[in-house]
VEXDREN-2710 file (C-alpha; in Angstrom, 1 decimal):
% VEXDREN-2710
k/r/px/py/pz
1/UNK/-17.7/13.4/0.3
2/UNK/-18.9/15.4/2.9
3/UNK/-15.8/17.9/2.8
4/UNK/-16.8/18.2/-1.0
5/UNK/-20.3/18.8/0.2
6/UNK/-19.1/21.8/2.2
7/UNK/-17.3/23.0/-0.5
8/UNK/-13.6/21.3/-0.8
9/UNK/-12.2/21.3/-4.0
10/UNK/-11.7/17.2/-5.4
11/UNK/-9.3/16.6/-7.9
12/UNK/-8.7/13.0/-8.6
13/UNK/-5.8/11.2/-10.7
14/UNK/-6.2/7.9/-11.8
15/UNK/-6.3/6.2/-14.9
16/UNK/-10.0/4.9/-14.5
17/UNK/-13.0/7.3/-14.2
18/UNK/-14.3/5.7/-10.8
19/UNK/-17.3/6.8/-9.1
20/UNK/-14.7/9.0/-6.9
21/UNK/-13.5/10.7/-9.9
22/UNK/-17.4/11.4/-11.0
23/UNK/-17.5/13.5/-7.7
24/UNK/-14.3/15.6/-8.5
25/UNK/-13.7/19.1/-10.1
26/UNK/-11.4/17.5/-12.1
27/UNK/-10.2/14.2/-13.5
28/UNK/-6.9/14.0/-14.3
29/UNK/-7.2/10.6/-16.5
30/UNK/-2.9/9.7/-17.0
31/UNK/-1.4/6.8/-18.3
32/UNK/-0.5/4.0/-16.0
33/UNK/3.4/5.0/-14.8
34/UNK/3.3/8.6/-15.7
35/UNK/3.3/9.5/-12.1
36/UNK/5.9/11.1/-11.5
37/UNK/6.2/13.4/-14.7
38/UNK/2.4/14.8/-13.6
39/UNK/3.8/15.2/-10.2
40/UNK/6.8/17.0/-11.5
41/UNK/4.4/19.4/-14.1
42/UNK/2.5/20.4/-11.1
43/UNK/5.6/21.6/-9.1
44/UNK/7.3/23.4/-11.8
45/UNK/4.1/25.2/-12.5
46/UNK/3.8/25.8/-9.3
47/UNK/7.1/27.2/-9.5
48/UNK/6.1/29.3/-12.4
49/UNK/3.5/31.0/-11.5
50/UNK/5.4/31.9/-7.8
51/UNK/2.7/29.8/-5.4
52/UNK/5.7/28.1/-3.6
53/UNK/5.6/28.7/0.2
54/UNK/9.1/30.1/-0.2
55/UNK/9.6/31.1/3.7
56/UNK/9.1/27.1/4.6
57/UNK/10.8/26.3/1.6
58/UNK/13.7/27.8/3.2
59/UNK/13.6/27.5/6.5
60/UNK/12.5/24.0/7.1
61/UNK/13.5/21.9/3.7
62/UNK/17.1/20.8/2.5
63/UNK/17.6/19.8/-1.4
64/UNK/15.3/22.6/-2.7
65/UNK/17.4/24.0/-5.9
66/UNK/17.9/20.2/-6.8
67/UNK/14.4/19.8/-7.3
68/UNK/14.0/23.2/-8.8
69/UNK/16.3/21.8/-11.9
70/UNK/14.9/18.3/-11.7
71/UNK/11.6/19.6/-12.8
72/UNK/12.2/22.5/-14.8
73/UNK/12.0/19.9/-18.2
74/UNK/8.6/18.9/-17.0
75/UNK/6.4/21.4/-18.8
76/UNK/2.7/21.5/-19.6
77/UNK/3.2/20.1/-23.1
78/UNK/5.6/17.5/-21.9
79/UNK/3.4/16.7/-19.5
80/UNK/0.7/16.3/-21.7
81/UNK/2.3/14.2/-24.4
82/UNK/3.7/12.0/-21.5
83/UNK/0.8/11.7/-19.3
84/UNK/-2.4/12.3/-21.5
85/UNK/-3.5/14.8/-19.1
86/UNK/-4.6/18.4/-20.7
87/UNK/-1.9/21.0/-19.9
88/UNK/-5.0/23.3/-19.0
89/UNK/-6.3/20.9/-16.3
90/UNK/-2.9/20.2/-14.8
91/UNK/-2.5/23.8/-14.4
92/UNK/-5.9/24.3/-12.7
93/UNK/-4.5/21.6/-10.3
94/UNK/-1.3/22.9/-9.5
95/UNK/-3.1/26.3/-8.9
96/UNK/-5.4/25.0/-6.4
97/UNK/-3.6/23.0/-4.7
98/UNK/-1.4/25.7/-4.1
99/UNK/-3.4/28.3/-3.5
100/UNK/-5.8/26.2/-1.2
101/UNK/-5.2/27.7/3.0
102/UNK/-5.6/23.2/3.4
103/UNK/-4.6/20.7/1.6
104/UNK/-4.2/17.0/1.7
105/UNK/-2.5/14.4/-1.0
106/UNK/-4.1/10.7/-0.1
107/UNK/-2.8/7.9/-2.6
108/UNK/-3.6/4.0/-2.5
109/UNK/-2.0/1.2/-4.3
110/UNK/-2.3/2.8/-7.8
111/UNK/1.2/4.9/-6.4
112/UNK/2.8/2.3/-4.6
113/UNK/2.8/-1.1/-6.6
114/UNK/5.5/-0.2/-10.0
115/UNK/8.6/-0.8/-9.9
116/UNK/9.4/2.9/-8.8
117/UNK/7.1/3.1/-6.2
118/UNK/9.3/4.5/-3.3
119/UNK/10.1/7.8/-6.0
120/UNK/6.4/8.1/-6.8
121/UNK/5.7/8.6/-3.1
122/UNK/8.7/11.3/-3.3
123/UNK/7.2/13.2/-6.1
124/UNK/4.1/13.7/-3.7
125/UNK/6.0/14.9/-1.5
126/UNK/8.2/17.3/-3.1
127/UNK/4.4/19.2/-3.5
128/UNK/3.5/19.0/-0.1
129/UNK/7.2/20.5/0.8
130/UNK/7.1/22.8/-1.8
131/UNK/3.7/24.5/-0.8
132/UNK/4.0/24.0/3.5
133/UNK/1.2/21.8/3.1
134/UNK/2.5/19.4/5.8
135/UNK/2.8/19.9/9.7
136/UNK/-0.7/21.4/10.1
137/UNK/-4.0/20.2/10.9
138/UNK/-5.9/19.7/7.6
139/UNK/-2.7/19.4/5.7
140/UNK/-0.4/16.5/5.1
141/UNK/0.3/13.0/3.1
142/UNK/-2.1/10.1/3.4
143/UNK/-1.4/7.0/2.4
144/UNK/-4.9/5.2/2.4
145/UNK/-4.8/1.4/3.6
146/UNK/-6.5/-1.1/1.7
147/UNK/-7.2/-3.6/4.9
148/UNK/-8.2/-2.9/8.3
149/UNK/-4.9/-2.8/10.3
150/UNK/-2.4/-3.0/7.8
151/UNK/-1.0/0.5/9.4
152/UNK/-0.5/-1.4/12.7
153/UNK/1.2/-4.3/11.3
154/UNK/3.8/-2.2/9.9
155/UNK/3.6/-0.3/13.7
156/UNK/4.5/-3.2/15.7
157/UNK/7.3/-4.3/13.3
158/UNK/5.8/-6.4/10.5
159/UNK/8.1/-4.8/8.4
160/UNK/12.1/-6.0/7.8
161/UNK/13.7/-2.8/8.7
162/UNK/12.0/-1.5/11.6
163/UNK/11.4/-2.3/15.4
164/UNK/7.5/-2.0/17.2
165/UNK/7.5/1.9/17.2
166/UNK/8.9/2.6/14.0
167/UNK/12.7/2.5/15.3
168/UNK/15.6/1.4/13.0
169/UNK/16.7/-2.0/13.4
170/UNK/20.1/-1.0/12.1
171/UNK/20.5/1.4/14.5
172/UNK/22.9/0.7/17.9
173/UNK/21.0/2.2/20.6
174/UNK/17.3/0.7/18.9
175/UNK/19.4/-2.4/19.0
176/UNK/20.7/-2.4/22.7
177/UNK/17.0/-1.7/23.6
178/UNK/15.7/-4.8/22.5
179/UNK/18.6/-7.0/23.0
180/UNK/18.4/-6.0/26.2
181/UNK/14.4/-7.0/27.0
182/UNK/14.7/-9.9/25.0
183/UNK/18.1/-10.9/26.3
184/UNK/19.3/-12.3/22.4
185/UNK/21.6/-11.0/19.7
186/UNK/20.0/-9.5/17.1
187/UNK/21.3/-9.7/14.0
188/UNK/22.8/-6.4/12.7
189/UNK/21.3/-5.8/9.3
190/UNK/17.5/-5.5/8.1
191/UNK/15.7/-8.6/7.1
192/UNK/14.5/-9.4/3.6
193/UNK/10.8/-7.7/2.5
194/UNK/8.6/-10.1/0.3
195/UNK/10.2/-10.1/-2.8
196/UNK/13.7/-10.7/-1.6
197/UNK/12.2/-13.8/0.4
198/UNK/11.0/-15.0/-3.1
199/UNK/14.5/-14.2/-4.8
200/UNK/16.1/-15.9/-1.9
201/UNK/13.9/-19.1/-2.6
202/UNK/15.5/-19.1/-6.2
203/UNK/19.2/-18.9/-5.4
204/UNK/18.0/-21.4/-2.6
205/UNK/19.1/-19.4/0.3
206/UNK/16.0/-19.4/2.1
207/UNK/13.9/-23.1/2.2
208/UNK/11.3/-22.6/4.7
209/UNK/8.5/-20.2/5.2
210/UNK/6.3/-19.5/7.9
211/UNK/3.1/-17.6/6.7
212/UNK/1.2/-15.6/8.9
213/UNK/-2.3/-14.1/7.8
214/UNK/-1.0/-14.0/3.7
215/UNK/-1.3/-15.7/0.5
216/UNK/1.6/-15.8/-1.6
217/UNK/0.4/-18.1/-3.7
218/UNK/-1.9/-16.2/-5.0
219/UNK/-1.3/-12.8/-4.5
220/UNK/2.5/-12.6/-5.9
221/UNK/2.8/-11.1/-9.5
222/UNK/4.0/-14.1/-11.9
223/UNK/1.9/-16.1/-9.9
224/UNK/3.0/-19.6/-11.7
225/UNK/7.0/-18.7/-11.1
226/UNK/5.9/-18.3/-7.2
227/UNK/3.8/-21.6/-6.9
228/UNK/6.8/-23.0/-8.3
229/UNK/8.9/-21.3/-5.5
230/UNK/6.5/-22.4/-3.0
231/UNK/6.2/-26.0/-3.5
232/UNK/10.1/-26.2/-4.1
233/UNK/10.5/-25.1/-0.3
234/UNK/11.4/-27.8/2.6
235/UNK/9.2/-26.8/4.7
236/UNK/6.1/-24.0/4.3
237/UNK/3.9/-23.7/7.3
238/UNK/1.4/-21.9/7.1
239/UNK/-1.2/-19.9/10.4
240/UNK/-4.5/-18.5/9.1
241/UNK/-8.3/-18.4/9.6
242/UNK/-9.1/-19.8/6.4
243/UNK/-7.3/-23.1/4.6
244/UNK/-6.0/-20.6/1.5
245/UNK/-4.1/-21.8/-1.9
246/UNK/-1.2/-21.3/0.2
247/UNK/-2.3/-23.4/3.1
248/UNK/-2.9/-26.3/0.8
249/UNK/0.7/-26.1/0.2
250/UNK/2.0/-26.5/3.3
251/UNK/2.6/-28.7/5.2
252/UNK/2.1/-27.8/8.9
253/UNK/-1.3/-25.3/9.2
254/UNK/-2.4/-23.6/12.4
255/UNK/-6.2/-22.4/12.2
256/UNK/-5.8/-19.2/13.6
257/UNK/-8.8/-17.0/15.6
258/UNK/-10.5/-14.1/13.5
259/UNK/-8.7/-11.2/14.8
260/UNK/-11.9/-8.8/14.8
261/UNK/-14.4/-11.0/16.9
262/UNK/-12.1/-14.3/18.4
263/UNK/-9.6/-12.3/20.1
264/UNK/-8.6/-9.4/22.4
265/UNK/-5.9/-6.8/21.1
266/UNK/-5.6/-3.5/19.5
267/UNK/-5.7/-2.3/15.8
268/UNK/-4.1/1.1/14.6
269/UNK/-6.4/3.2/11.3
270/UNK/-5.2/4.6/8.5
271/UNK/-5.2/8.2/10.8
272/UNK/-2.6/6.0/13.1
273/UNK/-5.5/5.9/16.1
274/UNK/-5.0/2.8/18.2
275/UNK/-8.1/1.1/19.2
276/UNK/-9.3/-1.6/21.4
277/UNK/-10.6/-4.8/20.0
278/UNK/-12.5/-7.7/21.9
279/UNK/-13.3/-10.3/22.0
280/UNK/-17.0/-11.8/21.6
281/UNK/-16.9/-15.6/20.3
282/UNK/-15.2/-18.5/20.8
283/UNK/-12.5/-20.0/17.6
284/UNK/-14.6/-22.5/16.6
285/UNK/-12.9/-26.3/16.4
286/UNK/-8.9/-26.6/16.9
287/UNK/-8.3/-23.1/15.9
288/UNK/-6.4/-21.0/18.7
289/UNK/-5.6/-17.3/19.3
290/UNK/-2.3/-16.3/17.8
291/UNK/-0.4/-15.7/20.7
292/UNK/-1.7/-18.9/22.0
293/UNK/0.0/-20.2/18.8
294/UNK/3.2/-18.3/19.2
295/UNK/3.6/-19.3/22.7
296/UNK/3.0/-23.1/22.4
297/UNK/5.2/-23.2/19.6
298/UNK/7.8/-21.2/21.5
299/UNK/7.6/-24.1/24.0
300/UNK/7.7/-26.6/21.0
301/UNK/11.4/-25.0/20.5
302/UNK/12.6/-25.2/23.7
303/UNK/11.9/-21.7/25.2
304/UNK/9.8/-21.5/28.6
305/UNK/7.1/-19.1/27.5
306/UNK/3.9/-18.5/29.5
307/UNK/0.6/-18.0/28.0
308/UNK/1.0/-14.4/27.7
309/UNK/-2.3/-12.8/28.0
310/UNK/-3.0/-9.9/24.9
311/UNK/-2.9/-6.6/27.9
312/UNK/0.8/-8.4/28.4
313/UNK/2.1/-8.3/25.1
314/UNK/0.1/-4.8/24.7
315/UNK/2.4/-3.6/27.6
316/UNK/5.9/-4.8/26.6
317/UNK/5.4/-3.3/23.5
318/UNK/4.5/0.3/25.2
319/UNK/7.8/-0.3/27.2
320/UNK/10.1/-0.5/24.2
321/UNK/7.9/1.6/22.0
322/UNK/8.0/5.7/22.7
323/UNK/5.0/5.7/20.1
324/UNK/2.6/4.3/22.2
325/UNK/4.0/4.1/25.9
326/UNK/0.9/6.3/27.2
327/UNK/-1.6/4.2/25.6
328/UNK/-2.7/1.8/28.2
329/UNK/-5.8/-0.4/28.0
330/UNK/-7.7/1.9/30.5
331/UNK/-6.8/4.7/28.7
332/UNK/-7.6/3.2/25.0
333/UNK/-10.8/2.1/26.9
334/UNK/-11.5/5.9/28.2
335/UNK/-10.9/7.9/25.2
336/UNK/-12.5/5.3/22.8
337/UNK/-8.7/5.2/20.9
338/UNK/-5.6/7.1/21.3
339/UNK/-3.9/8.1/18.2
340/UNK/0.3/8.0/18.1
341/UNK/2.4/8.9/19.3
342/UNK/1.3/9.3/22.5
343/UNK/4.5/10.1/24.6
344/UNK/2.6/8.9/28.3
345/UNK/-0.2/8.8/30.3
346/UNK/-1.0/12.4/30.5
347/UNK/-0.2/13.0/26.8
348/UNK/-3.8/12.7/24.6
349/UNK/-1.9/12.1/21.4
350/UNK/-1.0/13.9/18.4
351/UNK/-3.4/14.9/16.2
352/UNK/-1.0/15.2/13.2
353/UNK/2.4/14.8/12.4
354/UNK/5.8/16.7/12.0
355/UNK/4.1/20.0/13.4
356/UNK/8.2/20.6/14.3
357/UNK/8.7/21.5/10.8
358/UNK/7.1/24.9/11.5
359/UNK/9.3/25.8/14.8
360/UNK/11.7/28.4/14.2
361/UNK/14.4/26.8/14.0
362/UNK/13.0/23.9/12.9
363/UNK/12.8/20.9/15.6
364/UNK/15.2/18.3/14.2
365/UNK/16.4/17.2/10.8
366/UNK/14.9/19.4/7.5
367/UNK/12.9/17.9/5.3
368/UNK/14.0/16.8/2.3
369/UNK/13.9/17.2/-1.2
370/UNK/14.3/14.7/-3.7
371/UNK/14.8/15.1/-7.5
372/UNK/12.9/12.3/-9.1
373/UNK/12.6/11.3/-12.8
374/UNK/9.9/10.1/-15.0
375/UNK/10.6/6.5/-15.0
376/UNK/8.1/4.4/-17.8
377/UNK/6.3/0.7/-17.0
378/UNK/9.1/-2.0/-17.4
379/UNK/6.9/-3.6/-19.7
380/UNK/6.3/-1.4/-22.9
381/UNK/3.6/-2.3/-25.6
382/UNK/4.1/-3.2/-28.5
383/UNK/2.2/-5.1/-31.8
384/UNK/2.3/-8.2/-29.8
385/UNK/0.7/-7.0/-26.3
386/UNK/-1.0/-3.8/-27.3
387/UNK/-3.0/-2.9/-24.3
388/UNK/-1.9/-2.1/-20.8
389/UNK/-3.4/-4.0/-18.2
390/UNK/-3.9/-2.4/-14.5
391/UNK/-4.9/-3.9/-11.7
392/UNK/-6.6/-3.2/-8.6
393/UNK/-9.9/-4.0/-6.1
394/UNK/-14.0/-3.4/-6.0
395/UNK/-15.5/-2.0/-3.6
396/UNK/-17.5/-5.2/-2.2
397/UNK/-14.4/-7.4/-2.0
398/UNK/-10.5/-7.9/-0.5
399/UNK/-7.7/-8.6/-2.1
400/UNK/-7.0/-12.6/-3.1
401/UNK/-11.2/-13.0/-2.0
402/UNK/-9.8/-15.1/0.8
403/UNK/-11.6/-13.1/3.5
404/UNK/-14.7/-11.8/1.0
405/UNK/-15.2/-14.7/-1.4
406/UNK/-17.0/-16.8/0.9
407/UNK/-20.2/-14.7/1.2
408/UNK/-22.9/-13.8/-1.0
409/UNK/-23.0/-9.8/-1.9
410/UNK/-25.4/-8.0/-4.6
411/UNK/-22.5/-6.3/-6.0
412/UNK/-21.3/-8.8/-6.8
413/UNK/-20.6/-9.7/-10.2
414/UNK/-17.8/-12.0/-10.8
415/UNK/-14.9/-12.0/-12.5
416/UNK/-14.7/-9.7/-15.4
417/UNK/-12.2/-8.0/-17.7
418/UNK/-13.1/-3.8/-17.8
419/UNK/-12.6/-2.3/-21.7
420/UNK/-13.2/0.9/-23.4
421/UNK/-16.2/1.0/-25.8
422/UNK/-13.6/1.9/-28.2
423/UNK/-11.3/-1.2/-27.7
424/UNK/-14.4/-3.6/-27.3
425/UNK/-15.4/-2.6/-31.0
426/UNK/-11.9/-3.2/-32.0
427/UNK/-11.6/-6.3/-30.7
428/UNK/-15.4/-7.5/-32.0
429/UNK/-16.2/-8.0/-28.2
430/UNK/-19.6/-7.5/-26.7
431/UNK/-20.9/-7.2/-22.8
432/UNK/-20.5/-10.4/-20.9
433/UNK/-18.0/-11.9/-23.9
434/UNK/-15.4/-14.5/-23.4
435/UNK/-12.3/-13.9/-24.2
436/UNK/-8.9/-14.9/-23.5
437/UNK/-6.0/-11.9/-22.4
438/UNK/-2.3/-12.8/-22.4
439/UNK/0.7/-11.6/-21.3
440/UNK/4.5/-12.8/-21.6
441/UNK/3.8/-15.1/-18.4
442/UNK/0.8/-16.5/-19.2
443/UNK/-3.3/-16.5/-20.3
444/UNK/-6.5/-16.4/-18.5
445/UNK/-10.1/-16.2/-19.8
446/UNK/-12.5/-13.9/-18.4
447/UNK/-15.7/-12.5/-19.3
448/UNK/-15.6/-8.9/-20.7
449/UNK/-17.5/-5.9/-19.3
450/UNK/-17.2/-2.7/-21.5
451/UNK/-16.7/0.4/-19.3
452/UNK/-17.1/3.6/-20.4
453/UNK/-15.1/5.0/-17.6
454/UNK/-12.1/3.7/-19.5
455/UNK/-10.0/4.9/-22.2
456/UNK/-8.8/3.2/-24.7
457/UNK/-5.6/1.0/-24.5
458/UNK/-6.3/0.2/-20.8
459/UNK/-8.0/-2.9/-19.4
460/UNK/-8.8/-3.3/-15.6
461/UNK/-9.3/-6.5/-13.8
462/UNK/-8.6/-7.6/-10.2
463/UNK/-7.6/-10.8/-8.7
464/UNK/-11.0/-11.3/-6.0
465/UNK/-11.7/-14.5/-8.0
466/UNK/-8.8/-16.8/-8.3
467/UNK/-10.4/-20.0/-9.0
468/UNK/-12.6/-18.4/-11.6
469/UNK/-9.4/-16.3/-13.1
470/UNK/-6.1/-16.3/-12.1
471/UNK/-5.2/-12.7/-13.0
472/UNK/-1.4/-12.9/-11.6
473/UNK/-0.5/-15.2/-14.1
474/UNK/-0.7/-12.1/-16.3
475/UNK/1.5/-9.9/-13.8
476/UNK/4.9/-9.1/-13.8
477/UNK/7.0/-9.6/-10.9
478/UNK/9.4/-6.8/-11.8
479/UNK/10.1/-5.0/-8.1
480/UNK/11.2/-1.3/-6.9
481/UNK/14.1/-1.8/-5.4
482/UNK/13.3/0.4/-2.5
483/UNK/9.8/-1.3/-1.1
484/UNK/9.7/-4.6/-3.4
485/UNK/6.7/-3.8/-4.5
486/UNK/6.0/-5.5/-7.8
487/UNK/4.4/-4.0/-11.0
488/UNK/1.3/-4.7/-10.1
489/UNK/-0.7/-1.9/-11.8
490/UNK/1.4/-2.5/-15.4
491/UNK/1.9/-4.6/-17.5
492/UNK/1.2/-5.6/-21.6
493/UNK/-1.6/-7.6/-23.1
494/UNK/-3.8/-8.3/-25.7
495/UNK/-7.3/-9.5/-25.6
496/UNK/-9.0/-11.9/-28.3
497/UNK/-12.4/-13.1/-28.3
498/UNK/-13.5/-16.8/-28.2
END
């Protein structure tokens, strides 16, 4: 807000006229899943009216005439009759955006969880390629995180496919690296992500789970399919600060220390700045500090693990991780944060990213280009289900409530079900109504708040109050094959009143 204050240009695209999107010089209000074909409007129009940065375009990109035909079907009125976005506004985007000296795209959830979320994040890109804004201070792609820390999870190798540092665990000399500090065998191909684990459950190829800091059980999409996959497990053990649907599962539970005041460490922003975190209070009761965890269980298997202290871990990781092998405690402590990568101790960081693309010749590969297609929700509507239901989070509140729910807030509200004016007339539905939605997977009943911020055929809800309403019983587990992120922002309902 300030950078609008001091004269930024806001444009905003979501379905739902949030406060945000009252800030904005434009709206663009689209369809849930139409993405990609605004994305690919704005290029060729960019294309159009000649606001490409051609010299980067050619000296630092591969795969650029590819995308030039990819998009060439997406125009204005396509757009429009695809996305419900006037052809007029999408121009005025595409036009500042290009035009603009700085420029950043940020995104959240509402890109990332269909079932083409990995080629919605490519469209993006293609725009930041296709006008150089990337690889300079003020410019770039940011993807906002919805949690504190979820960008050093993924960091320190949370993720199936990559080592701590973001380094391929597929590739041979990544693999010698850590073979060699950890003196095992790693094995030689990626581990599963989420939804494989939960595909694996159903062809019984994985029976136990060990949970760390999540909540399948109530954050999966088809949420009564994965309780059944859950309880059908041998063993589920679950390690967490609070006793969560999926804890009650389980069988084995480690209370866990609260990460932001129980333990020492580091967490990493959204802006990839690795901070120092400390610790202030005793885990109250039986609950221990995760690496206390890790390490007693370690010895539980047979392996003769000390109590590694938190600067310890901190410092094996800086000696197999180029991304953060200058950030010492001393130094986090000194500079209040360092971000990555940060090649040693004299190095102070880098304050962006992929400035290499802008060498002459370029530092390393070319960025690429990718042709992407318009690609609709799985789940079309029809008589049957006539609205589309997206979902997503308020501002007072995280995800599955675990972490939120047990506090009092005066935003707080509840539970609801956001409608259009429109729709709620329609459906003979006044404020604070009952009524019951259903999808193909299931029903929940949840009071109704109309929102004029809404258009019609779209309902909002969240899923902050599970024992109150359920919402994932309405979602559909369909996955991008890329991520395995599920649908979570589509799917088909109807609403009637009680």
């Amino acid at each position: 807000m300030r950078g609008v204050r001091n004269g930024a240009k806001l444009y905003v695209v979501d379905p739902r006229q949030t406060s945000t999107a009252r800030w904005a010089d434009g709206w663009l209000g689209l369809d849930v899943g139409s993405d990609i074909a605004l994305a690919n409007a704005v290029g060729r129009e960019i294309l159009a009216a000649g606001l490409e940065n051609r010299e980067f375009v050619t000296r630092a990109t591969d795969g650029f005439e590819e995308y030039r035909l990819a998009v060439e079907p997406y125009t204005l009125e396509y757009a429009e009759k695809t996305t419900g976005v006037p052809a007029s506004l999408i121009r005025e985007l595409a036009v500042a955006y290009a035009s603009a000296p700085k420029a950043e795209l940020c995104w959240t959830l509402g890109i990332t969880e269909h079932h083409n979320a990995v080629d919605n994040v490519r469209a993006l890109i293609n725009l930041a390629l296709l006008c150089g804004h990337v690889g300079r201070y003020g410019s770039g792609l940011n993807p906002l995180r919805g949690q504190n820390n979820v960008q050093g999870g993924g960091d320190m190798g949370a993720i199936p496919n990559k080592f701590p540092g973001g380094q391929d665990a597929e590739d041979p000399a990544s693999l010698a690296k850590f073979e060699a500090a950890w003196n095992v065998t790693l094995p030689r191909k990626s581990g599963w992500h989420l939804s494989d684990m939960f595909a694996a459950m159903e062809r019984s190829e994985l029976d136990t789970l060990y949970v760390i800091g999540e909540n399948p059980a109530q954050s999966e999409a088809d949420q009564q399919h994965a309780n059944e996959l859950l309880r059908g497990l041998k063993h589920l053990i679950v390690q967490d600060i609070f006793l969560t649907k999926t804890g009650e599962l389980a069988e084995v539970v480690f209370p866990a220390s609260a990460g932001w005041c129980e333990s020492e460490g580091t967490v990493t922003s959204s802006e990839r700045r690795v901070q120092r975190c400390r610790k202030a209070l005793e885990p109250p009761g039986e609950a221990r500090d995760d690496i206390v965890i890790m390490c007693e269980l370690a010895r539980r298997l047979g392996y003769e693990w000390p109590n590694y202290t938190p600067e310890q871990v901190w410092n094996e990781c800086r000696s197999l991780s180029p991304w953060h092998a200058g950030m010492s405690y001393a130094r986090l402590d000194e500079l209040d944060g360092i971000p990555w990568p940060c090649y040693d101790e004299q190095h102070p960081g880098e304050r962006f990213l992929h400035a290499r693309l802008w060498e002459n010749p370029v530092g390393g590969p070319r960025a690429p280009f990718a042709a992407v297609a318009h690609d609709p929700p799985v789940e079309a509507l029809d008589d049957e289900y006539p609205l589309r239901l997206t979902t997503g989070r308020r501002l007072d509140a995280f995800n599955t409530g675990v972490q939120s729910g047990g506090y009092r807030s005066p935003m707080r509200r509840g539970e609801r079900l956001d409608i259009s004016p429109q729709d709620a007339r329609s459906h003979g539905l006044r404020e604070g109504d009952r009524a019951r939605v259903s999808s193909r997977r299931g029903s929940v009943v949840v009071p109704i708040h109309i929102d004029n911020g809404l258009r019609p055929g779209l309902v909002f809800t969240t899923f902050h109050y599970n024992d109150e309403v359920a919402t994932n019983l309405l979602t559909i587990d369909a996955t991008d094959p890329q991520s395995g992120t599920a649908e979570f922002k589509a799917c088909a309902v109807r609403v009637e009143p009680l």
